[in-house]
TIMIRO-845391 format. One line per 5 residues: their letters; for each residue x, y, z of N, C-alpha, C, CB. Coordinates in steps of 0.05 Angstrom, whole numbers, plus 5000, padded with zeros to 4 digits. Glycine has a CB too. Layout:
// residues N
A> X/Y/Z/X/Y/Z/X/Y/Z/X/Y/Z; ...
// end
This chain:
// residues 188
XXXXX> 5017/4977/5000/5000/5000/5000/5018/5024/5000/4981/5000/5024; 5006/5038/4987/5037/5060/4981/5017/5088/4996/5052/5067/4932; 5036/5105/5002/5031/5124/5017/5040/5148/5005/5042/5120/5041; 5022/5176/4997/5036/5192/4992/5050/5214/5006/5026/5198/4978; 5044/5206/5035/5051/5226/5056/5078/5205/5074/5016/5237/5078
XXXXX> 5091/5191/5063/5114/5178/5074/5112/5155/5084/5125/5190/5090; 5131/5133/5093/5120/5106/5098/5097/5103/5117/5142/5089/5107; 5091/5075/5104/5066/5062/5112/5062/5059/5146/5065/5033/5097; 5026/5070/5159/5040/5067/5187/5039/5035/5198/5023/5088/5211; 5045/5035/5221/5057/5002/5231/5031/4992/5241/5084/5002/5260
XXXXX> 5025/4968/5232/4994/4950/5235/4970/4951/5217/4979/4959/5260; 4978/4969/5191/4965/4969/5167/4971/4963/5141/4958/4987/5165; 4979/4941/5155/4997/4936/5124/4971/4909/5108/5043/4918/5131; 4947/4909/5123/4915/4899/5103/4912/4870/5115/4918/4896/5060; 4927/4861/5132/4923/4837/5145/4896/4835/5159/4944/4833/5163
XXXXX> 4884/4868/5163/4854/4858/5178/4827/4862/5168/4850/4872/5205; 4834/4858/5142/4822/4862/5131/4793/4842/5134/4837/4863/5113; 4790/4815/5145/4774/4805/5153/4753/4818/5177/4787/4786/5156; 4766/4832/5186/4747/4845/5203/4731/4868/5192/4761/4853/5225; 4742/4874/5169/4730/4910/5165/4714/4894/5140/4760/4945/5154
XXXXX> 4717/4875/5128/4706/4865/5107/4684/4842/5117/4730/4855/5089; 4678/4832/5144/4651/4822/5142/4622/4827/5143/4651/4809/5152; 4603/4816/5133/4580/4825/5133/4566/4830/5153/4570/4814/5121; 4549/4832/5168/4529/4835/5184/4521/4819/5192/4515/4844/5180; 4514/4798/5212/4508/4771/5214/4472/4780/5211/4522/4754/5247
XXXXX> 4464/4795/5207/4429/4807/5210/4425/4803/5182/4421/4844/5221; 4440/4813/5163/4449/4819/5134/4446/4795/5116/4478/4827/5134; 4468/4770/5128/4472/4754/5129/4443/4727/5128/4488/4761/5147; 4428/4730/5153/4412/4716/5166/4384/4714/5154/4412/4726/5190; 4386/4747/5145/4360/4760/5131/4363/4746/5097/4362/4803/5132
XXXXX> 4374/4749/5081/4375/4745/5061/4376/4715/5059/4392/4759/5051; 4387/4699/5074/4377/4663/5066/4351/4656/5081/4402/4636/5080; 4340/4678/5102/4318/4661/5107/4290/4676/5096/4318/4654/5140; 4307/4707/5081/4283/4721/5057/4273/4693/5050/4297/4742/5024; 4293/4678/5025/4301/4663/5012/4286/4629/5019/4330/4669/5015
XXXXX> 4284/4628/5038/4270/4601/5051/4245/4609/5052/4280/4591/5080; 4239/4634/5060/4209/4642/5066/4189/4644/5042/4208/4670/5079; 4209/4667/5021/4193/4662/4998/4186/4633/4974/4203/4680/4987; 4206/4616/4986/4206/4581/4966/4174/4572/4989/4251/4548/4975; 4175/4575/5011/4154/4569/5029/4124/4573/5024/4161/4581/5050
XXXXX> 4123/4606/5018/4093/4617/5012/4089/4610/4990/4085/4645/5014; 4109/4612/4964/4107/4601/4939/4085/4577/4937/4134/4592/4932; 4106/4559/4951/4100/4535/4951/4068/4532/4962/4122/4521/4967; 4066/4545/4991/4031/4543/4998/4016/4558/4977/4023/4559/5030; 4030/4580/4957/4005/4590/4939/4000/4568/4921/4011/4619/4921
XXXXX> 4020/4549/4914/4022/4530/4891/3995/4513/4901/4054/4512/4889; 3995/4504/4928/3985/4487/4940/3958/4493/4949/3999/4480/4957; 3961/4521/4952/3936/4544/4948/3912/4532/4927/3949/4576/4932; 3917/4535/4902/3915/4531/4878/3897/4514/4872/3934/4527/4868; 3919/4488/4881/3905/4459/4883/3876/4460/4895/3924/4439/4904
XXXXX> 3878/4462/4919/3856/4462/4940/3831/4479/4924/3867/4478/4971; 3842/4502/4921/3812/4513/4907/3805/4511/4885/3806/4539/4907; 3820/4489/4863/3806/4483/4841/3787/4455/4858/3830/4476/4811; 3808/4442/4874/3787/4425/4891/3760/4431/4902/3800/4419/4912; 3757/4453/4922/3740/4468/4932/3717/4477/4906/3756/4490/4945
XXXXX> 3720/4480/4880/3707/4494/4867/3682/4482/4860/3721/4501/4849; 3682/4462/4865/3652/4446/4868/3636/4463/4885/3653/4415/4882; 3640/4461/4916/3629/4476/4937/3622/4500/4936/3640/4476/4954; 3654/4508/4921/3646/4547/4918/3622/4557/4901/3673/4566/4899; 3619/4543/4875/3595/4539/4858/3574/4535/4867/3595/4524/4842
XXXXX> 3559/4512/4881/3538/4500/4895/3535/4526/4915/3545/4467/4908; 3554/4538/4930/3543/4564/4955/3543/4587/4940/3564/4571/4984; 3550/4592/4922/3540/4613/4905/3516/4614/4883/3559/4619/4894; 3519/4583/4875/3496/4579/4866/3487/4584/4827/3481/4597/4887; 3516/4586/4824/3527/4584/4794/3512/4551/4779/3570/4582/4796
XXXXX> 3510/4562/4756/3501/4542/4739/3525/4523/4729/3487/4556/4715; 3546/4528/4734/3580/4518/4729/3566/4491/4747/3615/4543/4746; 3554/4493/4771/3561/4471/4797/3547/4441/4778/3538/4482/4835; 3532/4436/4766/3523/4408/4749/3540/4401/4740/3504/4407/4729; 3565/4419/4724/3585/4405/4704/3609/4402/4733/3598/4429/4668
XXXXX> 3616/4416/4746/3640/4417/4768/3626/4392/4788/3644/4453/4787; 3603/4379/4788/3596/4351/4810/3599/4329/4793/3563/4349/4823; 3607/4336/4769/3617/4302/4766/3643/4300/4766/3609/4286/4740; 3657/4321/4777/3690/4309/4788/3687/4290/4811/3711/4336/4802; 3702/4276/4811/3713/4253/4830/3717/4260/4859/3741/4243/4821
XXXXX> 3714/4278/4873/3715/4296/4898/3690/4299/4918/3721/4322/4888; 3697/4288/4947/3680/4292/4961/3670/4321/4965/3688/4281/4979; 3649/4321/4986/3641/4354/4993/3667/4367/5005/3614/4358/5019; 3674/4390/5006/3691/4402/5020/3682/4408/5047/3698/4423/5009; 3712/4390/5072/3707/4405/5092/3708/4424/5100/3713/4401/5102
XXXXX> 3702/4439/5128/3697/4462/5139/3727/4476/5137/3683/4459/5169; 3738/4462/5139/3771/4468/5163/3789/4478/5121/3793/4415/5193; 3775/4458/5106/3790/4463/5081/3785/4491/5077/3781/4445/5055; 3756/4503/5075/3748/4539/5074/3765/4551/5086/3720/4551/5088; 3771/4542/5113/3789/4551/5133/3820/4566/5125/3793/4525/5148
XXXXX> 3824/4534/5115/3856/4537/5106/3861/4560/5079/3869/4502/5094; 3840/4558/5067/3848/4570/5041/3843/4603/5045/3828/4556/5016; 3841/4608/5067/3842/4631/5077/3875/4643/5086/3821/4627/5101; 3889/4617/5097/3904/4623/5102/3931/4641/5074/3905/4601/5116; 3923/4631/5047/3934/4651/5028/3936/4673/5031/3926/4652/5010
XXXXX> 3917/4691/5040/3919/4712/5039/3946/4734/5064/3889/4714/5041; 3950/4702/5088/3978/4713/5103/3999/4706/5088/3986/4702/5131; 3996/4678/5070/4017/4682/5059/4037/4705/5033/4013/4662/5057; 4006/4721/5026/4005/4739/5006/4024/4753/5027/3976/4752/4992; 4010/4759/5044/4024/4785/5068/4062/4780/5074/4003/4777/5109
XXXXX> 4069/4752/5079/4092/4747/5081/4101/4755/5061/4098/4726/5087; 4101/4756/5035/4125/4760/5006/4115/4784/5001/4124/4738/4975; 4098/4797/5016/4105/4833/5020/4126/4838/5028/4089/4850/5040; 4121/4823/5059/4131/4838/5079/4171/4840/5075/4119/4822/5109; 4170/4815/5049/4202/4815/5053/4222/4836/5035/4213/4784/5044
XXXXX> 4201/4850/5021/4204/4870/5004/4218/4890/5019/4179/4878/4993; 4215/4895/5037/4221/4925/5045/4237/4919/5086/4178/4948/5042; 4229/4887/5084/4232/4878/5110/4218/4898/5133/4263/4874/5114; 4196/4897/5122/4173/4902/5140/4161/4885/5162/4153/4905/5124; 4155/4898/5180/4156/4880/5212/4128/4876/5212/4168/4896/5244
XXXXX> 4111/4893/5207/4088/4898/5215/4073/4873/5190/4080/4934/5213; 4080/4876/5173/4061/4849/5154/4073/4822/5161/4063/4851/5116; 4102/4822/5170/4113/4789/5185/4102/4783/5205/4143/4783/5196; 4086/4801/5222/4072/4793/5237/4047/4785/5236/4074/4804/5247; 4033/4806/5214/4009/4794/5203/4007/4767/5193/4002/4807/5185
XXXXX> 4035/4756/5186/4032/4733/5168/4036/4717/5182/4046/4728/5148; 4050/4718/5208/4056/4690/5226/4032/4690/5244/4087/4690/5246; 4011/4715/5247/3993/4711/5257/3973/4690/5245/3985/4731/5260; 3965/4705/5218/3957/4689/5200/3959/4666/5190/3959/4696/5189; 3982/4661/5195/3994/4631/5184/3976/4609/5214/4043/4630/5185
XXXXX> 3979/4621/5242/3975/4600/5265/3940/4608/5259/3994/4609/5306; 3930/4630/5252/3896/4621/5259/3886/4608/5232/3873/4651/5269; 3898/4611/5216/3884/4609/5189/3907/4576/5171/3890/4652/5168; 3918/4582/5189/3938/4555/5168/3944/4531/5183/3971/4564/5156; 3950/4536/5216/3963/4522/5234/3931/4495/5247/3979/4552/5261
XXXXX> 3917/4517/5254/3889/4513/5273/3876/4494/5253/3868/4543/5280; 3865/4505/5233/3855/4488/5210/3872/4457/5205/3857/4507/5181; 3896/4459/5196/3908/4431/5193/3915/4419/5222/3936/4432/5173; 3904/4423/5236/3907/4409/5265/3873/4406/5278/3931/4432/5287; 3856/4419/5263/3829/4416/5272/3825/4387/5245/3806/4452/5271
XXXXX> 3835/4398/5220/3836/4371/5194/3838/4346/5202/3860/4372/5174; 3870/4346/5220/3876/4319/5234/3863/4307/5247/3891/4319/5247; 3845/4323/5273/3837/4308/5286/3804/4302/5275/3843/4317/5311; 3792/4306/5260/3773/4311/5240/3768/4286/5228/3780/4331/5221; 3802/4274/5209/3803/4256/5193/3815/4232/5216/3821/4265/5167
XXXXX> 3830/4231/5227/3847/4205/5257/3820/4184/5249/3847/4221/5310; 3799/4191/5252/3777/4162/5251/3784/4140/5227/3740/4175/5242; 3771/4167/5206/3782/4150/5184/3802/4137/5171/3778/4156/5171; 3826/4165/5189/3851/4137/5177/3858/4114/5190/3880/4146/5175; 3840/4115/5217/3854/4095/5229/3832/4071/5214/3858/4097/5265
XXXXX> 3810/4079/5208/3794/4056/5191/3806/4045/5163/3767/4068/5182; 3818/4063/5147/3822/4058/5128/3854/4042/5127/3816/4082/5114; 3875/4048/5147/3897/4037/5161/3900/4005/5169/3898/4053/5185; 3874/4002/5190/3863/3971/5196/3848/3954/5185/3852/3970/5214; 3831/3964/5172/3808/3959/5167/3805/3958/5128/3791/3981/5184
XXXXX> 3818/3977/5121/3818/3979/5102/3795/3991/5079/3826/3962/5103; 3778/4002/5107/3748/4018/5103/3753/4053/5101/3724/4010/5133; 3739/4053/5076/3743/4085/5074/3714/4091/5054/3780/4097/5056; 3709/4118/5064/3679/4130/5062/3680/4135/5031/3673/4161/5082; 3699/4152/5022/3701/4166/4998/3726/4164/4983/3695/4192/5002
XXXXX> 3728/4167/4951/3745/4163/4939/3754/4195/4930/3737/4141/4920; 3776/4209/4926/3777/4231/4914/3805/4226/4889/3780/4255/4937; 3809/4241/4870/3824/4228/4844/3832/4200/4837/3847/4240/4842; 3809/4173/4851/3813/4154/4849/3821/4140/4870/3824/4153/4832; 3829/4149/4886/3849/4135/4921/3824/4153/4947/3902/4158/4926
XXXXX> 3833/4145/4958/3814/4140/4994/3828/4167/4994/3824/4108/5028; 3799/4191/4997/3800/4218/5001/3817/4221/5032/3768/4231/4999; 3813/4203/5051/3832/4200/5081/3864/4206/5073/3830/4163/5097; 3867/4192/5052/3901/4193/5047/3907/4213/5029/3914/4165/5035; 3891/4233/5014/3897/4246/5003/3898/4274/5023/3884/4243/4981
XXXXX> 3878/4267/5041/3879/4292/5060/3899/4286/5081/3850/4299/5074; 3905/4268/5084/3933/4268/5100/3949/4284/5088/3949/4242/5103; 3959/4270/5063/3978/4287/5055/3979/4305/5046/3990/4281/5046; 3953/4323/5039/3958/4353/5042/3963/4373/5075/3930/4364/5028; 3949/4353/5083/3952/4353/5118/3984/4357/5117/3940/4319/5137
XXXXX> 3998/4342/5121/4025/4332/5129/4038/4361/5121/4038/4300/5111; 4034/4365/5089/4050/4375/5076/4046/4407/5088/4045/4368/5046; 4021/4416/5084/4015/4441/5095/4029/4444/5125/3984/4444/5096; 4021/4418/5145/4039/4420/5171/4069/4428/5168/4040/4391/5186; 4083/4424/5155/4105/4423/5140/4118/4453/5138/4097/4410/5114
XXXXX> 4099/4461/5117/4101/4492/5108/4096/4500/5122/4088/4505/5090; 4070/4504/5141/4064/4531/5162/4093/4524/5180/4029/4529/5185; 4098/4505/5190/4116/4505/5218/4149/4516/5204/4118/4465/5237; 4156/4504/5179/4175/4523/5167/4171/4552/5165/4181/4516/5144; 4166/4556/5153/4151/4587/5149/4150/4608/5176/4116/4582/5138
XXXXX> 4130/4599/5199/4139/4605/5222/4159/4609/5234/4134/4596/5232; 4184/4585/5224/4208/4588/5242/4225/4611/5225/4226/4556/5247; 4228/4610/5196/4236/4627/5182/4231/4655/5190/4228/4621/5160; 4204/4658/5197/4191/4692/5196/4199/4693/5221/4153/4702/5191; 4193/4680/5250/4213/4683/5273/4239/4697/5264/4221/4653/5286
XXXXX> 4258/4668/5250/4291/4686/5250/4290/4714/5234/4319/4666/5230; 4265/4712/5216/4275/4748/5199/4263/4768/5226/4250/4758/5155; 4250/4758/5236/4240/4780/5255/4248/4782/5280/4214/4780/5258; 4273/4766/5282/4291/4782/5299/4311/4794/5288/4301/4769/5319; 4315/4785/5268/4335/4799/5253/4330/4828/5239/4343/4781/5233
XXXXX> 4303/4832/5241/4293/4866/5225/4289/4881/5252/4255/4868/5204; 4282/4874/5279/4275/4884/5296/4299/4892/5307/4259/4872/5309; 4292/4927/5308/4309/4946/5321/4326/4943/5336/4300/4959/5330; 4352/4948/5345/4363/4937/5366/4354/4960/5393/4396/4932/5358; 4355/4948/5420/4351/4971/5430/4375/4993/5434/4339/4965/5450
XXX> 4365/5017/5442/4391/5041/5446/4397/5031/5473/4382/5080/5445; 4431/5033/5474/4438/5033/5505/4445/5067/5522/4469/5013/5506; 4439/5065/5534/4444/5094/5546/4468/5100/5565/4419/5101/5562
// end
């Protein structure tokens, strides 16, 4: 490092440079778990999707569209309560891939709210809803209804499972960004 005001002073000769050159561990933290959060809601809008072309029997028949005669001869039971439920929950996840825009606190909260009444409650009210039937269809090998051809029990598991899956990721993700956006306090 050359100097135009005479030799170089003593302890700068760029060896610390590791210290003046790392990132922010907030910086850091924020940007892979932006990154996890948004593959997450993605993923529940994807799954979003599913469900209410599923649902669209029901939605027709309560609105009362002439669509609902051609949409009842799909292969699909009635929609449960808890399914209306869940598909509510999109709209926190809309709120989360706001909020990472600008790393806004106030909509990560809306969304992890959103995510436990609208995403969490529902696939845990689902579970215990469906437990009968799977354990019938498990032992017994008895099941009520068929949906795309297979025992509607195992298909709702595993939207069950999967949604369990996403909300509790998603949660833990919007946790770490939201300690990581939240202010530090001032010391005095």
């Amino acid at each position: 490092m050359a100097s135009s005001h005479g030799p170089r002073v003593v302890g700068t000769d760029g060896s610390d440079h590791w210290h003046r050159e790392s990132v922010a561990w907030q910086y850091r933290i924020s940007s892979v778990n932006k990154s996890r959060l948004r593959t997450c809601t993605g993923v529940q809008l994807i799954l979003g999707l599913a469900v209410f072309i599923r649902l669209l029997p029901g939605i027709t028949s309560l609105i009362g569209l002439s669509l609902y005669q051609k949409l009842r001869q799909w292969d699909v039971p009635a929609p449960k309560s808890w399914e209306y439920a869940w598909i509510v929950s999109l709209v926190a996840a809309l709120l989360g891939l706001k909020s990472l825009a600008k790393n806004e606190l106030l909509l990560l909260k809306q969304y992890m709210i959103g995510t436990v009444v609208f995403g969490l409650l529902p696939v845990i009210y689902g579970i215990i809803d469906q437990i009968d039937d799977m354990y019938a269809y498990l032992y017994d090998k008895n099941y009520k209804s068929r949906m795309f051809g297979y025992p509607a029990v195992v298909v709702w598991f595993l939207f069950l499972a999967v949604a369990l899956q996403l909300h509790g990721f998603g949660l833990y993700f919007a946790s770490v960004l939201f300690q990581a956006w939240r202010p530090k306090p001032k010391k005095s």
